[in-house]
Structure formats: C-alpha cells, structure tokens
N, C-alpha and C positions, 0 to 999 in steps of 0.2 A: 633131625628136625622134629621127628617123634617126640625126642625125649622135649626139646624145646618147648615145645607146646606144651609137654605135659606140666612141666616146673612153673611156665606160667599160666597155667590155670587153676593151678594151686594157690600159688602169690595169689591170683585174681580174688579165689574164693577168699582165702585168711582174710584179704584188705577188706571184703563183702561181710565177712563176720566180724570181726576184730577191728575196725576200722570206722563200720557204720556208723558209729556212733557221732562222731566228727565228719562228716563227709564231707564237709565244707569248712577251712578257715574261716575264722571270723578275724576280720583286724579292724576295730573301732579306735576313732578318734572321740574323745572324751572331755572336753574343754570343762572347766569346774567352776561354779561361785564363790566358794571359797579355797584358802593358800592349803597346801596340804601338811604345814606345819601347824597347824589348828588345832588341836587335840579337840578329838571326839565331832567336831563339826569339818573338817576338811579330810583330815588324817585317815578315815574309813574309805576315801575314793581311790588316795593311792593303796590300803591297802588289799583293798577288792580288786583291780588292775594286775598287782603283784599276783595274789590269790588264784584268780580264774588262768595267767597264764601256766600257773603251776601244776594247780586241778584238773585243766586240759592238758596239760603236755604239750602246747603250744599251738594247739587248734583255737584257741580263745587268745588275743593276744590285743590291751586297752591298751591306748597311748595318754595319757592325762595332760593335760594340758592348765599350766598354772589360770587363774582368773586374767582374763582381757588380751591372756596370749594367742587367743583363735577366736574366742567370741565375748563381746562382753556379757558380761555375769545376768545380765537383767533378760539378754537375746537368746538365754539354752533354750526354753521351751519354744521358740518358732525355730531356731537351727534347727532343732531335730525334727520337730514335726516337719520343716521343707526338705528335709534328708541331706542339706548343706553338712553336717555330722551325724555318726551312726548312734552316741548319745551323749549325755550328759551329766550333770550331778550338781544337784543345787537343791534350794529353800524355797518350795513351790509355791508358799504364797506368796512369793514378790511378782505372783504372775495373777494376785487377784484380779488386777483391773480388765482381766482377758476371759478370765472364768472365776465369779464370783464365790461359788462353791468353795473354790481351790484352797482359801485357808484353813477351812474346816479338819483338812488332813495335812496342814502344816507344822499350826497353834491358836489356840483358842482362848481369848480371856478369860479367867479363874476355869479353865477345863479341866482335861485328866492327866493325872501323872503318867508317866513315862512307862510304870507297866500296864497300868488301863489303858490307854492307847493302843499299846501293840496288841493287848487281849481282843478288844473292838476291831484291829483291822485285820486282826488273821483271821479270827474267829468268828464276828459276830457281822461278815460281811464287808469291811472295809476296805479292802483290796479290791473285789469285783465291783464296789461302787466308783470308785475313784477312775477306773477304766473308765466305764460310764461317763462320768463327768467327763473325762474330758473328750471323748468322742462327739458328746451330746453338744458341742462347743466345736467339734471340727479340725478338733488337735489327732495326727496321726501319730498318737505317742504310745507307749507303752509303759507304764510308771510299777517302778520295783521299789520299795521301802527300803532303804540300805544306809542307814542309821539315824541314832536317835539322838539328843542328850536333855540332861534333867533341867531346872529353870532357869530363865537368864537372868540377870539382875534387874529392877525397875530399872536402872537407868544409871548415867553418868550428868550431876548437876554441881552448878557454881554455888546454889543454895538447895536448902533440903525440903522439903514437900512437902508443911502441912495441912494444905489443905486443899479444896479444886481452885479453888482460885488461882492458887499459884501457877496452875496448867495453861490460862488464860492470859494469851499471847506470849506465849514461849513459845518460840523457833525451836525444833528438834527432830531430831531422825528419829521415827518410830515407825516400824514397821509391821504390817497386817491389818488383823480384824482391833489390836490394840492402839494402834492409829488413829483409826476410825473413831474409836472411843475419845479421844485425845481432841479430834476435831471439834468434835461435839461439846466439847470442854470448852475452845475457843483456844486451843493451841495452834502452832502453824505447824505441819505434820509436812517433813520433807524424807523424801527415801532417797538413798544411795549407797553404792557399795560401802562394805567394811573396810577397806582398803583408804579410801576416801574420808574416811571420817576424822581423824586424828589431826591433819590439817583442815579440817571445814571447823574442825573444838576452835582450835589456837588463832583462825583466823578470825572466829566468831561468824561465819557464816551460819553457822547453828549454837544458840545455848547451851543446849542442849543433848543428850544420844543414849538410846540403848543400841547394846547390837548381841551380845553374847554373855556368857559364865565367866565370872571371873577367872577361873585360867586360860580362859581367849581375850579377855579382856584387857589384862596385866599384858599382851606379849604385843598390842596394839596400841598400849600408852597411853589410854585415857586420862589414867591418874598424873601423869605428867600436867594437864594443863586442869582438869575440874578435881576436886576432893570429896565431894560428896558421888554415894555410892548406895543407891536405895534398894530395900527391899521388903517384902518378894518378889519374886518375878511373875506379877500378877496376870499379865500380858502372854506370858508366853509359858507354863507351866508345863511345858511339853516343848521342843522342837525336833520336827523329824524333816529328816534330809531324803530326797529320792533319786534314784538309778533312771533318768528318761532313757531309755532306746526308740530309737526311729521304728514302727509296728511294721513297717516293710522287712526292716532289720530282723526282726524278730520274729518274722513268721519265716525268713530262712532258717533259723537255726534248728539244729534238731534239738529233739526231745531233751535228749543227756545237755546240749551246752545249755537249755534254757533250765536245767535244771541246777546245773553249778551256777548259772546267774544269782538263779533263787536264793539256794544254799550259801552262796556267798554273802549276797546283800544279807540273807537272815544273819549270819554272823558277825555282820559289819555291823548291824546293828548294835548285836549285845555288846562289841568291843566298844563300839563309842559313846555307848552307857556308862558301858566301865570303868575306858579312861575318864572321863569326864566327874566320875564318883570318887572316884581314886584320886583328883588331883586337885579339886575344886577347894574343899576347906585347908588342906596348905596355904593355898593361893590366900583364901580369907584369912586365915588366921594372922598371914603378915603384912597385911593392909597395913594396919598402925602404926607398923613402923617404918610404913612408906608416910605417912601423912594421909594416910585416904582417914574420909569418918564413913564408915558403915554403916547406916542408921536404917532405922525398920518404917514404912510410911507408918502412920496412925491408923489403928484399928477402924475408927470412924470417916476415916478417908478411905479408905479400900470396900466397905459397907458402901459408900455412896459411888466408888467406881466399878462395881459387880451391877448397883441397879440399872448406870448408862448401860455398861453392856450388855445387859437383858434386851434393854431398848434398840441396841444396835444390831443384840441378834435374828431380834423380833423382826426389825426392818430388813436384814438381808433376806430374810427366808420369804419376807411376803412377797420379792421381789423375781426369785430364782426359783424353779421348781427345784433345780439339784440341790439349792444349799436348802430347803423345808425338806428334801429327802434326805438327805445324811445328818442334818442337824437334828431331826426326830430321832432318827437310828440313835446316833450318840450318846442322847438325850435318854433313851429307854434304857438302854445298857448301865447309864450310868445310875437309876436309880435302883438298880439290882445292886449296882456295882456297891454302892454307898454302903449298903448292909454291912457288908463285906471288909470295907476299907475301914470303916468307925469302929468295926468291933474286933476285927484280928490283930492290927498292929497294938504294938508298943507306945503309948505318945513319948513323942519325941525329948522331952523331959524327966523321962523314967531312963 
C-alpha cells in the first residue's frame, strides 16, 4: 500500500508538471463561412483545426464544420457570442449591420495592402481594438486574425464599367464598407452567401457579383454565365478572415493552448497569403482562353469612386465612436506607412 501511494503521487506530481499545461481538453465545434476548398479564404480554417490538434497532442481538438451544415454563414458571430458553438471562422464584416466599426478590420475601400494590415493590427494596436469593438457592442467574442488574402476582383459583369453611371441601378452582390459605396452610386447592393451566388448570376436575380480572387472565383463559375471581369479590387484591397471563440471559451483555456491558437492563426495567416499569391496569376493568365475579358475599370472612374468613399468613410465615423476610433488609427499608420510603400518597392512595371 506504501509503495502504492508512493507511485501514485508521483504520476500525480509528473501530470502537475508535465501536464499543466493542457489541464483541460478543449473540443470546439467550428462551423465556417466559407467551403474549405477555397484556397487562402476557407482552406486556413481546416488547416488551423488539423494544426492545433497536432500542436496540442490532442488537448486542442476543432471540428469544422462546412458552411450551413451547423449554422449559417451570416449567424457565426451571435452563435458564438450565445455560446450555441465554442467558435467560428468567417468574413467579419458581413456582420457590419451589428457593429458598424467591424469592416474596418475586414476591408476597406482603396485601404492597405495585405502586409500593412497585418503591421497595423499586430503592431500599431489592431488586435486590442477589435476586442474593444466588439465588446463595446455586447458581443462575448473573442476574435483571433487567422488569415488573410491579397485583392478580390472589382467584380463579375455582363458589361464592363466605364463609368459611375453604369453602377446606377444595377442589382448586385457587394459586400461591406464597398457596398455602401455602390448604394450611394444608385446600385441595388444585395448580400448573400458565396455559395449562392452562381445561381442568383444565371437566374438573373443579381446582374451582377463580386465575392473573391480569381482562384476562388474560377472554382465557383462565375465565368460560366458573366465575361466580364474587372479590376482592381478597389473595394477590398485586403481581406482578412478571423478565428471567433466564445470569451467564456477562452478564458478556460490555459495560457499554452491560447497560445497555439495565436501561433496558429499567426500562421494561417501567412499561408493563406501565400497560397493566394502563388495561384492567383495562373488563374488570370488563363481567363482568355476561358472567354473571360479582364479589363481594368478606368483611371478616372476609380478617382471618382475613392472620393464617394471618403464620403462614406466620413459618414460611418461621424456616426460610431468605434469606427472614428480605429478609422483614425488606420489613418495615422497609414501616412507613415505611405513613406515607406512609394519609396522601397519596385513599381510593378520594372
């Protein structure tokens, strides 16, 4: 009995040191907004899920769940906050109409590219405000950055766009702070999943649609039913994807599993940069020989849709104290930033 005791109060101690760190299983359900055949916009949720059960050893263990198989895509951000699941993985700004702020750390019209963003929210505060936001809103969330990718295309059109006029009563799915812009124009601005979109083209319920990069684009068929295929992606020059956890969820975990969260989603990010970098101009180069026309809007068309969005950014901030608070941030960073960006690189032409 001696020794009994003594063997297990050894085991006890080892489990107390070796052990602590996981003290607790986590097993989260994880329902997604987008498929995780996606490259660079779905593809990072299954592989952060993979990741953290490996990282942990099986103390960390996500179940993902494809779009509309547990919740739909538009409902992550109140599932999690009502602790109906421990989280989620989506496009936060489809959740402006709940928190105004919330596109600002989606996508932003003519904003920052894809590494100014991540510099702004690791560094220059963007993460600790986003918490903010959405507490300051009543969401019990917990929001991790867990990827990125570079710009989506202006759109998918039956005709090509030169001028604002042509925005003026077109039906189309546009989503965010880019929308908004689009309203303004006198388009009719309808949001719904990417899933969805491909039959709302061919029925003609929309003219019109953006939704993603051309190698998310091509695997969802736009080009099957519109040919036209515009750019830049002046609307969304950034999109970034986030990891919600339920903040109850979260404040059980210890230190080390909230730390592989981190470490994960920080990686998921750079990967779905990656792929997204890596696969994008294939995809474009062989538009052509799909029938797609690539065309670039007109310089003095895009001049005159940066000054609506001035106007529209003007308007959210007068409105929200959260979106004048990180819209300023943004705003400061970026004119450092600019120094920086106009004089290091290479134009893109050289």
């Amino acid at each position: 009995m001696k020794l009994l005791k003594a063997i297990t109060g050894i085991a006890g101690a080892i489990a107390l040191t070796t052990g602590s760190a996981f003290a607790d299983d986590l097993r989260w359900k994880m329902p997604v907004a987008f498929a995780t055949n996606l490259p660079g916009l779905g593809s990072p949720a299954a592989w952060v899920a993979d990741n953290l059960t490996t990282a942990s050893d099986g103390s960390i263990q996500v179940r993902v769940y494809e779009p509309g198989k547990l919740v739909p895509p538009f409902d992550i951000l109140q599932s999690v906050s009502d602790g109906k699941v421990s989280a989620g993985y989506t496009w936060i700004g489809y959740d402006q109409g709940k928190v105004p702020a919330i596109p600002l750390f989606a996508a932003v019209p003519f904003g920052m590219k894809p590494p100014a963003y991540i510099g702004w929210y690791y560094f220059g505060g963007g993460h600790e405000m986003l918490q903010e936001t959405y507490a300051n809103k009543g969401f019990n969330v917990h929001a991790q950055l867990c990827g990125i990718i570079g710009p989506e295309t202006a759109g998918w059109y039956s005709e090509p766009i030169e001028t604002l006029e042509d925005y003026k009563g077109l039906k189309i799915r546009f989503a965010g702070l880019g929308g908004k812009v689009l309203e303004k124009l006198g388009a009719s601005v309808t949001m719904m999943p990417g899933g969805e979109l491909y039959q709302a083209l061919e029925k003609g319920t929309i003219d019109a649609t953006e939704f993603s990069m051309p190698a998310i684009d091509q695997i969802l068929g736009f080009n099957q039913v519109v040919k036209y295929n515009l750019f830049p992606g002046w609307h969304q020059q950034f999109t970034a994807q986030y990891m919600l956890i339920n903040k109850d969820e979260w404040a059980r975990a210890t230190e080390a599993q909230k730390a592989l969260v981190e470490a994960s989603c920080t990686a998921a990010t750079t990967r779905g940069l990656a792929e997204g970098e890596y696969k994008n101009g294939k995809v474009l180069a062989e538009f052509q020989e799909k029938g797609v026309q690539a065309d670039q809007i007109p310089r003095d068309v895009l001049l005159k849709l940066r000054e609506v969005t001035q106007e529209v950014l003007e308007e959210e901030a007068s409105k929200d104290a959260d979106f004048k608070r990180v819209y300023e941030s943004q705003q400061e960073f970026m004119e450092s930033y600019k120094v920086w960006d106009t004089r290091a690189y290479v134009p893109a032409d050289l």
